[in-house]
N, CA, C and O atoms as a GROMACS GRO file, in nm:
protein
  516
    1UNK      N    1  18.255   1.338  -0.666
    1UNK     CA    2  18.216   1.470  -0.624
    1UNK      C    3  18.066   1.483  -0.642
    1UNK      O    4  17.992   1.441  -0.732
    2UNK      N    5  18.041   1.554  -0.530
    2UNK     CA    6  17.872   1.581  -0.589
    2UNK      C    7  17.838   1.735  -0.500
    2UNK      O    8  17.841   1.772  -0.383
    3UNK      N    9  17.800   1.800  -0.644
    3UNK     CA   10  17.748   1.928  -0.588
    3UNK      C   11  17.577   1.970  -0.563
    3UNK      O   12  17.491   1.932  -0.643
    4UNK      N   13  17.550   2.039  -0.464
    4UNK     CA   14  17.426   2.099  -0.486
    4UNK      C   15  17.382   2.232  -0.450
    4UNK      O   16  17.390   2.290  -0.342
    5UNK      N   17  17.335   2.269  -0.559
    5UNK     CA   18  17.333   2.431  -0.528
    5UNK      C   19  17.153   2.481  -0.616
    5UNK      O   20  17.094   2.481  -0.724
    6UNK      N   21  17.135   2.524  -0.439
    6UNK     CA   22  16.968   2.562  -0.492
    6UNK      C   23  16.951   2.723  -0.583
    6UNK      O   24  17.036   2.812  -0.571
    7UNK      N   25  16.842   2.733  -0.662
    7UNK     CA   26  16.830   2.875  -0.645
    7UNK      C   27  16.818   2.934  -0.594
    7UNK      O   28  16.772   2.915  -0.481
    8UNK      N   29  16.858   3.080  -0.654
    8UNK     CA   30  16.913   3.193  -0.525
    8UNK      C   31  16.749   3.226  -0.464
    8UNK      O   32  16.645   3.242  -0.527
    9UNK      N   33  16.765   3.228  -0.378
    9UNK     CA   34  16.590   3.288  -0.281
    9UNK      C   35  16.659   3.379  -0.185
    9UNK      O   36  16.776   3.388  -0.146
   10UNK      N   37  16.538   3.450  -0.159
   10UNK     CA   38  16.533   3.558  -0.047
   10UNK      C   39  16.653   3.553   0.081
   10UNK      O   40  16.718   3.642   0.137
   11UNK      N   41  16.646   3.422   0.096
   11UNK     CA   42  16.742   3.432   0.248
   11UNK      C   43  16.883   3.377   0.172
   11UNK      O   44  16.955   3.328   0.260
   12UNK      N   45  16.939   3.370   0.054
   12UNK     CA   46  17.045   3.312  -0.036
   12UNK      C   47  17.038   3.194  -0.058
   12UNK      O   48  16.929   3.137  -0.047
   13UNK      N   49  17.143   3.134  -0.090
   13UNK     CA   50  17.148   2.979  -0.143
   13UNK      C   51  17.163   2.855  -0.076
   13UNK      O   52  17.214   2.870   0.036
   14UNK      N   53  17.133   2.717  -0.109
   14UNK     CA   54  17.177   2.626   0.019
   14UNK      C   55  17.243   2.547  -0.080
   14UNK      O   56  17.194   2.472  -0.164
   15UNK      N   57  17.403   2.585  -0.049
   15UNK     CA   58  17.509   2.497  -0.102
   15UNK      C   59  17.556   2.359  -0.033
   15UNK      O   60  17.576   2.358   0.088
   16UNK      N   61  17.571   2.264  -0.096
   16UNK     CA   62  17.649   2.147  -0.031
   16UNK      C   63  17.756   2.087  -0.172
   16UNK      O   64  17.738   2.050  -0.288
   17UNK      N   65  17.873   2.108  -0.076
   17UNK     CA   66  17.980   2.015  -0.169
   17UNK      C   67  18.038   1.915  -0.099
   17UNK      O   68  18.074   1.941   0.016
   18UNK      N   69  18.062   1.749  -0.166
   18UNK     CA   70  18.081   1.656  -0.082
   18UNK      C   71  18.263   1.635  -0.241
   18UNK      O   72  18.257   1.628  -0.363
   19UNK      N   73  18.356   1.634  -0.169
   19UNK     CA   74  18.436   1.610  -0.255
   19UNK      C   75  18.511   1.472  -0.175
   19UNK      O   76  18.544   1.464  -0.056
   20UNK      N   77  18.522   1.379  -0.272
   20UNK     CA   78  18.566   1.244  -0.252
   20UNK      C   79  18.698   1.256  -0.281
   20UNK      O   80  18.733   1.337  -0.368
   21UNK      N   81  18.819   1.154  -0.192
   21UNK     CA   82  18.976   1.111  -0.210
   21UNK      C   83  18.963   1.111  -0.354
   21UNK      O   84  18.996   1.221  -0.399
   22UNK      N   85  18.937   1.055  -0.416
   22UNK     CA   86  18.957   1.041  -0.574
   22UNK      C   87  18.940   1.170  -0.685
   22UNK      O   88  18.975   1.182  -0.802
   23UNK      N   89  18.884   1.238  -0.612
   23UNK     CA   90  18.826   1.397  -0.674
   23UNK      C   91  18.984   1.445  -0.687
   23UNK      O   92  19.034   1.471  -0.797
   24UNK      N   93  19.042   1.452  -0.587
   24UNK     CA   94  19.176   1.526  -0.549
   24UNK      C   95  19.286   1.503  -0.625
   24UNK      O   96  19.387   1.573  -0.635
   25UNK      N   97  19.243   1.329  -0.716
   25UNK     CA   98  19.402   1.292  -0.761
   25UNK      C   99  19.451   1.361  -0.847
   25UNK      O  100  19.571   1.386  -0.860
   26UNK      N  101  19.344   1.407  -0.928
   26UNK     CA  102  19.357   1.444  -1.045
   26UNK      C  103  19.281   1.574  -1.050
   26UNK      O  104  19.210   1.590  -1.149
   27UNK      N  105  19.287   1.684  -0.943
   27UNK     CA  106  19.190   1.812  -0.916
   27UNK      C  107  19.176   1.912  -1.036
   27UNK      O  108  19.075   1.980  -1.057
   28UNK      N  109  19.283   1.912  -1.109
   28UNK     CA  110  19.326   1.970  -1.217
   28UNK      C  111  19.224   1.924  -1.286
   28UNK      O  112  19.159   2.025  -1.312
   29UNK      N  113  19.157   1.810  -1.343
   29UNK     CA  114  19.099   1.764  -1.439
   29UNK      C  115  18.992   1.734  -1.394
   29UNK      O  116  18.912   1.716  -1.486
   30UNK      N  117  18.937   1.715  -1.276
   30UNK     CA  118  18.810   1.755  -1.203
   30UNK      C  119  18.744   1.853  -1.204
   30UNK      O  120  18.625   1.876  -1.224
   31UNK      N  121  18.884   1.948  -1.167
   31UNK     CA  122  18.766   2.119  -1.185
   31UNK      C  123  18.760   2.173  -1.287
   31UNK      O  124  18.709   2.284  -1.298
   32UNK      N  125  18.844   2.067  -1.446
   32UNK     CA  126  18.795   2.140  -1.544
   32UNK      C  127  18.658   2.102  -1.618
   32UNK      O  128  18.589   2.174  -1.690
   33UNK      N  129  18.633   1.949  -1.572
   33UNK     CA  130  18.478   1.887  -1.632
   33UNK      C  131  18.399   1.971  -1.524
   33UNK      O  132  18.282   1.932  -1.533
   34UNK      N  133  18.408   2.061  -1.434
   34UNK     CA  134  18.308   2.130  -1.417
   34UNK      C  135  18.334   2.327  -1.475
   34UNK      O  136  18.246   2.412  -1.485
   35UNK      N  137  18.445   2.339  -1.494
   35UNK     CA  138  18.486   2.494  -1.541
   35UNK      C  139  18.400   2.498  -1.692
   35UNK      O  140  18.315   2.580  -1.724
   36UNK      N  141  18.440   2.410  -1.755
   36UNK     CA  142  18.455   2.425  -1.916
   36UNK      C  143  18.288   2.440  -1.992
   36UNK      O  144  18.254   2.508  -2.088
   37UNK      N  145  18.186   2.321  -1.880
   37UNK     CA  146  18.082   2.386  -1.954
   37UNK      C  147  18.017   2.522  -1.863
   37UNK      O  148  17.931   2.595  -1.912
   38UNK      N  149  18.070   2.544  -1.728
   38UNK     CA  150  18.030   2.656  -1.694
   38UNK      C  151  18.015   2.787  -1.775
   38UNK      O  152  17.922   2.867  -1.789
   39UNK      N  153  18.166   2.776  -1.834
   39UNK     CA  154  18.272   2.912  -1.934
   39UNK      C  155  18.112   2.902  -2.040
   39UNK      O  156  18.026   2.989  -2.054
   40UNK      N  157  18.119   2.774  -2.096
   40UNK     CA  158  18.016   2.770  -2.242
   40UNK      C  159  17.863   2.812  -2.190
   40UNK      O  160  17.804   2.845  -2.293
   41UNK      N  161  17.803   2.821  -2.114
   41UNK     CA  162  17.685   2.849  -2.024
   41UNK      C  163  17.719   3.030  -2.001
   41UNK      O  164  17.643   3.120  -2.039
   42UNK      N  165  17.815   3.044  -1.950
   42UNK     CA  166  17.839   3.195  -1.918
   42UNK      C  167  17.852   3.276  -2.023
   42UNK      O  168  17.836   3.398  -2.023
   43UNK      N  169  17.891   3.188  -2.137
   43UNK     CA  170  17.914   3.276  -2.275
   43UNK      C  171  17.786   3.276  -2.340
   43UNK      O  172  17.753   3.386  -2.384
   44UNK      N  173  17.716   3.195  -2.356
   44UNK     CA  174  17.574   3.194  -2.387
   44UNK      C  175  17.496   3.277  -2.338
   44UNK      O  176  17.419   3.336  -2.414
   45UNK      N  177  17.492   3.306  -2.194
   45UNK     CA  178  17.359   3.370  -2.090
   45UNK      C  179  17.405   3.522  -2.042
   45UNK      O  180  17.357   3.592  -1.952
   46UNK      N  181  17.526   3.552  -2.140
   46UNK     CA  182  17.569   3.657  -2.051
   46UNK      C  183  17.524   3.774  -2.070
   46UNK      O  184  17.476   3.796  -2.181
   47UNK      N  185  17.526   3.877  -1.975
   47UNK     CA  186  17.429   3.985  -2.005
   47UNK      C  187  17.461   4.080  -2.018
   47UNK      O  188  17.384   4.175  -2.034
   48UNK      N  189  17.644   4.095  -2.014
   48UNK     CA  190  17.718   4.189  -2.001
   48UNK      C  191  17.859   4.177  -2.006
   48UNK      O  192  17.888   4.058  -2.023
   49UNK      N  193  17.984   4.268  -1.995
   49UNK     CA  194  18.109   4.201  -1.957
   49UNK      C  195  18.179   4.304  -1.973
   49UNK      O  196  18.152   4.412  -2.026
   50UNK      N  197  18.341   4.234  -1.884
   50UNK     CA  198  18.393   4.336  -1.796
   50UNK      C  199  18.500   4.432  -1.947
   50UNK      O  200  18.481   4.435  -2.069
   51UNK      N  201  18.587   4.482  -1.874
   51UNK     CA  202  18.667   4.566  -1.956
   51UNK      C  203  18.764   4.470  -1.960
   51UNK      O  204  18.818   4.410  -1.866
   52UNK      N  205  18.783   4.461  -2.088
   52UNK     CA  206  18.921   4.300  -2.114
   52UNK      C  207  19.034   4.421  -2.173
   52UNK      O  208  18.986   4.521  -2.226
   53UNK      N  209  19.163   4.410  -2.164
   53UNK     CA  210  19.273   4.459  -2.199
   53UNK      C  211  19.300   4.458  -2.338
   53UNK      O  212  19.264   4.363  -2.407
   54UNK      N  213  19.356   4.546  -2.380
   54UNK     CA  214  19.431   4.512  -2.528
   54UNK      C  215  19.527   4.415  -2.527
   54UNK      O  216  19.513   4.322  -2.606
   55UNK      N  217  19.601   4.416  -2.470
   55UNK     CA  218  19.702   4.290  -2.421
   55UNK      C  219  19.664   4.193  -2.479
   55UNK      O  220  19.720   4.126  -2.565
   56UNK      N  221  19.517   4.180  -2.407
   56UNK     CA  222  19.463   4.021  -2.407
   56UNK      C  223  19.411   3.969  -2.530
   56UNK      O  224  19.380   3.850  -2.530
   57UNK      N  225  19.391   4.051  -2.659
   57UNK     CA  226  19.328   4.062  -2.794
   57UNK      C  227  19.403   4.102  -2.894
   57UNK      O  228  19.469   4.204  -2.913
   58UNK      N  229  19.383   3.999  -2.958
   58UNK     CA  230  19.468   4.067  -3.155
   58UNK      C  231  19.408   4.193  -3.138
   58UNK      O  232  19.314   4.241  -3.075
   59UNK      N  233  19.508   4.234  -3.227
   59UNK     CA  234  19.509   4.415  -3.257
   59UNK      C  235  19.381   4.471  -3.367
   59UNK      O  236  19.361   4.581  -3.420
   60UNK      N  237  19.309   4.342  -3.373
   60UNK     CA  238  19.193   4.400  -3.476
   60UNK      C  239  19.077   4.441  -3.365
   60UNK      O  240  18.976   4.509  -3.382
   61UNK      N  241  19.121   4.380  -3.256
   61UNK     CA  242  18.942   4.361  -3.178
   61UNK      C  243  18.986   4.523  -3.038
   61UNK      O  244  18.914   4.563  -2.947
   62UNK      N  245  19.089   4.560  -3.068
   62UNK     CA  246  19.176   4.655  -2.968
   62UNK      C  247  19.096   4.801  -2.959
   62UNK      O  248  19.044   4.862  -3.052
   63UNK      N  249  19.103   4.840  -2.812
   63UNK     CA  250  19.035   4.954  -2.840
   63UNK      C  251  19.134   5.095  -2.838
   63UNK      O  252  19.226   5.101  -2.756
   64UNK      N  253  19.113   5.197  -2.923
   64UNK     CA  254  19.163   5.336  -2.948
   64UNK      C  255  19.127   5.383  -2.774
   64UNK      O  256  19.036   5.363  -2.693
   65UNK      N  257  19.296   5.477  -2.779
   65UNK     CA  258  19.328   5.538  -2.654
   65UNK      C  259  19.163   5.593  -2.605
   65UNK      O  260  19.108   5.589  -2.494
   66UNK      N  261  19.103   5.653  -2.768
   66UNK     CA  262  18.979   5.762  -2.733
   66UNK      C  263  18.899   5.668  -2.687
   66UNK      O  264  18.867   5.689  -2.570
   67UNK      N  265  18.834   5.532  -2.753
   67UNK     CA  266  18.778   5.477  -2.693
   67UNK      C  267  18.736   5.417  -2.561
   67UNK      O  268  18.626   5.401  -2.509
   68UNK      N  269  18.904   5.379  -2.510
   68UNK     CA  270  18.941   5.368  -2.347
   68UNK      C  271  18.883   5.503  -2.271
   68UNK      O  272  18.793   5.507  -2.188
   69UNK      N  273  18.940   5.584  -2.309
   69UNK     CA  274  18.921   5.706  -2.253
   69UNK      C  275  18.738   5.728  -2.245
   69UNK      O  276  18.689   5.785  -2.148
   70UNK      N  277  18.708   5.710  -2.286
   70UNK     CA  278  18.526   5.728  -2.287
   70UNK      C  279  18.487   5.628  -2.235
   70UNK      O  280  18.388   5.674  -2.177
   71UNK      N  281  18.489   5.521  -2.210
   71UNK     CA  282  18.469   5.374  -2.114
   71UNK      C  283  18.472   5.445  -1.954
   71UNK      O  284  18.379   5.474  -1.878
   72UNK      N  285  18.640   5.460  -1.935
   72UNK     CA  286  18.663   5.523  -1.847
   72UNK      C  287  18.558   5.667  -1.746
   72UNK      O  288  18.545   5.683  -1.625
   73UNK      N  289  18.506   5.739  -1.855
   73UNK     CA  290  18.491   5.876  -1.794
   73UNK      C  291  18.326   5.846  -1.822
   73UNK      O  292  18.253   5.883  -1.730
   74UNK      N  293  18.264   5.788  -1.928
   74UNK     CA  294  18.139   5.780  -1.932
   74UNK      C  295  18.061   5.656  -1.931
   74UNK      O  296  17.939   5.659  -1.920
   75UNK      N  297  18.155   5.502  -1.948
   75UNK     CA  298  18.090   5.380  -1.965
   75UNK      C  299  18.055   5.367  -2.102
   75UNK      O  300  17.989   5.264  -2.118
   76UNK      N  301  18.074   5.430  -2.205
   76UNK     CA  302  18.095   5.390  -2.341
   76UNK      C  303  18.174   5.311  -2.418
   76UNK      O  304  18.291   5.313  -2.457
   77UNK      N  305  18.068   5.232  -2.432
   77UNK     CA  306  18.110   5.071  -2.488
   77UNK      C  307  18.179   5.126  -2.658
   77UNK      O  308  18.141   5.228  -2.714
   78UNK      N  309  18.265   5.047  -2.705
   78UNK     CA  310  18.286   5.051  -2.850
   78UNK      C  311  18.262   4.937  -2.867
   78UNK      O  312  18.263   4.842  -2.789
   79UNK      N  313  18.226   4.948  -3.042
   79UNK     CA  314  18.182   4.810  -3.136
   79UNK      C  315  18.276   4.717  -3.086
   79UNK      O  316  18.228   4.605  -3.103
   80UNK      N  317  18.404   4.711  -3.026
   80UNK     CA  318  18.429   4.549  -3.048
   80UNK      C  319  18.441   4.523  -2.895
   80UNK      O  320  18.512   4.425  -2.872
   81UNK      N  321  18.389   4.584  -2.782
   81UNK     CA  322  18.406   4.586  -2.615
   81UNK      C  323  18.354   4.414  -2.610
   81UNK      O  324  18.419   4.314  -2.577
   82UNK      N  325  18.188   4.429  -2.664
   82UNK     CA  326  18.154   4.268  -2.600
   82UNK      C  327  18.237   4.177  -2.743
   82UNK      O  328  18.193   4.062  -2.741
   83UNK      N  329  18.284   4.186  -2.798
   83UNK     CA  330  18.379   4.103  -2.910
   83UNK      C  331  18.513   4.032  -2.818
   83UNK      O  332  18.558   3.922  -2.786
   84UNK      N  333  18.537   4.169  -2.804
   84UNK     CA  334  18.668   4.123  -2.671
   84UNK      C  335  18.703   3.989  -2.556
   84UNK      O  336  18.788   3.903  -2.534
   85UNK      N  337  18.551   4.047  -2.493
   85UNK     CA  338  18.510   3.927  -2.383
   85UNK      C  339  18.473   3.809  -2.450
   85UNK      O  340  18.508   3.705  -2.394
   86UNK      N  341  18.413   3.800  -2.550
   86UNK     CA  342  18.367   3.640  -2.633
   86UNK      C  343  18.540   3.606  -2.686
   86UNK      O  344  18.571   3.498  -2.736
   87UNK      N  345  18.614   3.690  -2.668
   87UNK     CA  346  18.777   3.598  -2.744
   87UNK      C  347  18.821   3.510  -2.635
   87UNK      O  348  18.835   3.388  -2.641
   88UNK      N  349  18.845   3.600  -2.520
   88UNK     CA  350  18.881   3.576  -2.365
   88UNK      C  351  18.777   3.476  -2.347
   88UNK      O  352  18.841   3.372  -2.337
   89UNK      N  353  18.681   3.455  -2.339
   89UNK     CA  354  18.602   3.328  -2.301
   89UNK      C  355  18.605   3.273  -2.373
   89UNK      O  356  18.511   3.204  -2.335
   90UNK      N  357  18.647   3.206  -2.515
   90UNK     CA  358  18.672   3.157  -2.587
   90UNK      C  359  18.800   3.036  -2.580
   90UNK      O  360  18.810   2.916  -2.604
   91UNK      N  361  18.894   3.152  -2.529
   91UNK     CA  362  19.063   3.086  -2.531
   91UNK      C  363  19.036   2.992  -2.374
   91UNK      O  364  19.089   2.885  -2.346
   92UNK      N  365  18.930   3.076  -2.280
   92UNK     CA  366  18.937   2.993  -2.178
   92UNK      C  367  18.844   2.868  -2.186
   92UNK      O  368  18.848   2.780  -2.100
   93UNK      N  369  18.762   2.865  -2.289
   93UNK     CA  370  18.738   2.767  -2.296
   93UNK      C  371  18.759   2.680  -2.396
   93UNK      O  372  18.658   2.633  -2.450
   94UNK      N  373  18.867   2.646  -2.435
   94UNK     CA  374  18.963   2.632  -2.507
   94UNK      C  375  19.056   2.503  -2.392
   94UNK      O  376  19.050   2.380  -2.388
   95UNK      N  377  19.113   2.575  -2.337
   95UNK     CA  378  19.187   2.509  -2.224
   95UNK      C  379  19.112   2.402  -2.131
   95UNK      O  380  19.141   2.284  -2.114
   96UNK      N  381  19.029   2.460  -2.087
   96UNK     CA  382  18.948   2.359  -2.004
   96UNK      C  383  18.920   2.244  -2.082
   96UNK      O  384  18.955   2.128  -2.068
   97UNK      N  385  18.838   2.309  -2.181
   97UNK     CA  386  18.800   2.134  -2.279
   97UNK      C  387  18.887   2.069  -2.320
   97UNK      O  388  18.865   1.950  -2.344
   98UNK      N  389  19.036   2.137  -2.346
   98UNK     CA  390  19.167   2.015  -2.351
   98UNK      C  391  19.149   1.933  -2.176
   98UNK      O  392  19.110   1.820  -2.146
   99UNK      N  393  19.187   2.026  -2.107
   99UNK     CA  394  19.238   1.924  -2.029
   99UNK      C  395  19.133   1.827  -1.997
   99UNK      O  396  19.164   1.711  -1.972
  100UNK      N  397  18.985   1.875  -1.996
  100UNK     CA  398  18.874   1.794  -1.948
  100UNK      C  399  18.884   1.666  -2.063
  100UNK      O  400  18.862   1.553  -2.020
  101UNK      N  401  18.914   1.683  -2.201
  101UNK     CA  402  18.932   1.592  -2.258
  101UNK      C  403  19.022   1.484  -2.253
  101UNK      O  404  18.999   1.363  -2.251
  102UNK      N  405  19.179   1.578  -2.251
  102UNK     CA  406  19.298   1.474  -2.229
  102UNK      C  407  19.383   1.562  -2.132
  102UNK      O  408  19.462   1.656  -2.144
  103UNK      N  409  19.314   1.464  -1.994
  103UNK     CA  410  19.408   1.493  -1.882
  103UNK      C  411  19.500   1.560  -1.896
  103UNK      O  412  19.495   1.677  -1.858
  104UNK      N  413  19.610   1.509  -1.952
  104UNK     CA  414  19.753   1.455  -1.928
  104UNK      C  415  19.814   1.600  -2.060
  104UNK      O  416  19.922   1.658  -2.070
  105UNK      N  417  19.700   1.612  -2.131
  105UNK     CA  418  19.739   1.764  -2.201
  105UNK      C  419  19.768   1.715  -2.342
  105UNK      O  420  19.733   1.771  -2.446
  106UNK      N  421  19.830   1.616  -2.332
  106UNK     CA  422  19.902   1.604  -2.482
  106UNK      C  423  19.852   1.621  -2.616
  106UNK      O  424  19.910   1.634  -2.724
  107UNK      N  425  19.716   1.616  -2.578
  107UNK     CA  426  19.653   1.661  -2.719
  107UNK      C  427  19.622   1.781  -2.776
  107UNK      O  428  19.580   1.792  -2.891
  108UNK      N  429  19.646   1.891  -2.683
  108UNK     CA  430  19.664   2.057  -2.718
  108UNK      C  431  19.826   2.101  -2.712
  108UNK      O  432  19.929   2.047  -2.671
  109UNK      N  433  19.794   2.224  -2.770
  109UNK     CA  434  19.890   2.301  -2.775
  109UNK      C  435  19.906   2.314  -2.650
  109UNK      O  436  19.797   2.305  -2.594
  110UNK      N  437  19.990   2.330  -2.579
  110UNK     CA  438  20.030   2.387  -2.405
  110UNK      C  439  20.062   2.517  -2.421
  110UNK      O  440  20.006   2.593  -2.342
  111UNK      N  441  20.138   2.567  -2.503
  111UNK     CA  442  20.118   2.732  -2.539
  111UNK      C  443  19.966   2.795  -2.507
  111UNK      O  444  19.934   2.867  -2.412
  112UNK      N  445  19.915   2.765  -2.574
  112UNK     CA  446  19.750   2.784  -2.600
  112UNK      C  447  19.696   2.754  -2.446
  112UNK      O  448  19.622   2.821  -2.374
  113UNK      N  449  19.736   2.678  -2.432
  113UNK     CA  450  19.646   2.631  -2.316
  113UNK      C  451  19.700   2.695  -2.218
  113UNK      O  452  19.606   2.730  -2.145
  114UNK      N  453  19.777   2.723  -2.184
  114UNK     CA  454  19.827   2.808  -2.058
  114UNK      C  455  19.787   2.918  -2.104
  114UNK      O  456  19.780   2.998  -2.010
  115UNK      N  457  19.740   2.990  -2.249
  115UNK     CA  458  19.718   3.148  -2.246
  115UNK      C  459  19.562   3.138  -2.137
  115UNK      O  460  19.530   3.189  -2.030
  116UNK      N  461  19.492   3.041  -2.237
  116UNK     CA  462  19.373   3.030  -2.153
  116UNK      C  463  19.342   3.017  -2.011
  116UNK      O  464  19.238   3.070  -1.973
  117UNK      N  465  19.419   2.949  -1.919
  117UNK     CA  466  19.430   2.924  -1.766
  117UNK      C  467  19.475   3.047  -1.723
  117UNK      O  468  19.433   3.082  -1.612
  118UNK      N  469  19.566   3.138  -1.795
  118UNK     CA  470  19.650   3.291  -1.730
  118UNK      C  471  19.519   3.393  -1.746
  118UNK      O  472  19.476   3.474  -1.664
  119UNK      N  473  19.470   3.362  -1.879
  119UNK     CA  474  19.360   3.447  -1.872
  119UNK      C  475  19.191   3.396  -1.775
  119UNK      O  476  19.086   3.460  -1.763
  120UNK      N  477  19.224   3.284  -1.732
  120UNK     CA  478  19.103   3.265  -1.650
  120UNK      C  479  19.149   3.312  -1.496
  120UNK      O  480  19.062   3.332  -1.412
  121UNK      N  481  19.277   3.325  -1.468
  121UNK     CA  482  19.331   3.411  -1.351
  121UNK      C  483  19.286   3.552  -1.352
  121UNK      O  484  19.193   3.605  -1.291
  122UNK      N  485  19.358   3.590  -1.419
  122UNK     CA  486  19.312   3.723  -1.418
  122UNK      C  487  19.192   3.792  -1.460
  122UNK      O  488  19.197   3.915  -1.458
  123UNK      N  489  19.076   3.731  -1.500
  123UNK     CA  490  18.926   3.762  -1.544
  123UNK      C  491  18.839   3.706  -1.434
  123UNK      O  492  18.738   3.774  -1.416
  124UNK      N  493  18.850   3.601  -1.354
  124UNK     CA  494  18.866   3.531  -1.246
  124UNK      C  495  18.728   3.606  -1.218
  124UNK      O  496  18.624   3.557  -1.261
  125UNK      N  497  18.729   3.756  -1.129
  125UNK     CA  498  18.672   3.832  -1.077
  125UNK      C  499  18.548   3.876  -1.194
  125UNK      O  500  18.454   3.948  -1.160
  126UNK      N  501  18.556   3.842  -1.283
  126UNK     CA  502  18.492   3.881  -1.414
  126UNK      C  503  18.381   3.767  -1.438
  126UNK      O  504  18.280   3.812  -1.492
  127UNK      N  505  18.380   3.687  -1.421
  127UNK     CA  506  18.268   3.564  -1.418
  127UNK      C  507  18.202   3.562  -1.333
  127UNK      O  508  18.204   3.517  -1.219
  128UNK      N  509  18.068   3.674  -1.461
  128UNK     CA  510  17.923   3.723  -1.384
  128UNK      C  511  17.865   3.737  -1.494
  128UNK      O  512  17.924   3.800  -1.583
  129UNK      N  513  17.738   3.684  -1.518
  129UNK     CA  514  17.653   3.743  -1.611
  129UNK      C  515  17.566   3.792  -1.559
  129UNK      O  516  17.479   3.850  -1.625
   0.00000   0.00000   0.00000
């Protein structure tokens, strides 16, 4: 595989992706040696982040109905809002570096690792700094 992607300028970007038969065999473990240090780059540079669920977080990092409620009506962040998003990018990168490490999985938890891939679905739209 070989990617190239210029910086963004005035008239946008000039992308080229050349993906090779061999890229494909194993796509799963291809697109995670490029996901996993993306996730670690995005968690580093980020400048902001989205509204993550209680669902998605132990009950210590969770936000109060009131808190939701003021996000909602005014954009008021609470102490643990960007805590939230560093767990969620965390677990997802978590997963990637298994599989980028060992293909085949066996060396992680698969519990774990599927939380991380479910939560890179649904945050999906959320990877922006």
């Amino acid at each position: 595989m070989k990617v190239k992607i210029s910086n963004f300028k005035k008239n946008g970007q000039k992308i080229k992706v050349k993906v090779h038969d061999y890229d494909v065999w194993n796509a799963d473990l291809t697109l995670a040696h490029i996901i996993a240090p993306t996730l670690l780059k995005l968690k580093k540079t980020k400048h902001g982040a989205p509204f993550v669920e209680n669902e998605d977080v132990p009950s210590i990092l969770r936000a109060s109905e009131e808190e939701i409620k003021q996000y909602n009506h005014v954009g008021k962040t609470d102490k643990n809002f960007f805590y939230r998003w560093d767990h969620v990018l965390n677990k997802m990168i978590y997963s990637f570096e298994m599989i980028s490490q060992d293909g085949d999985m066996m060396g992680g938890d698969e519990k774990r690792i599927q939380e991380g891939l479910d939560l890179f679905a649904k945050y999906y739209r959320a990877l922006w700094s």
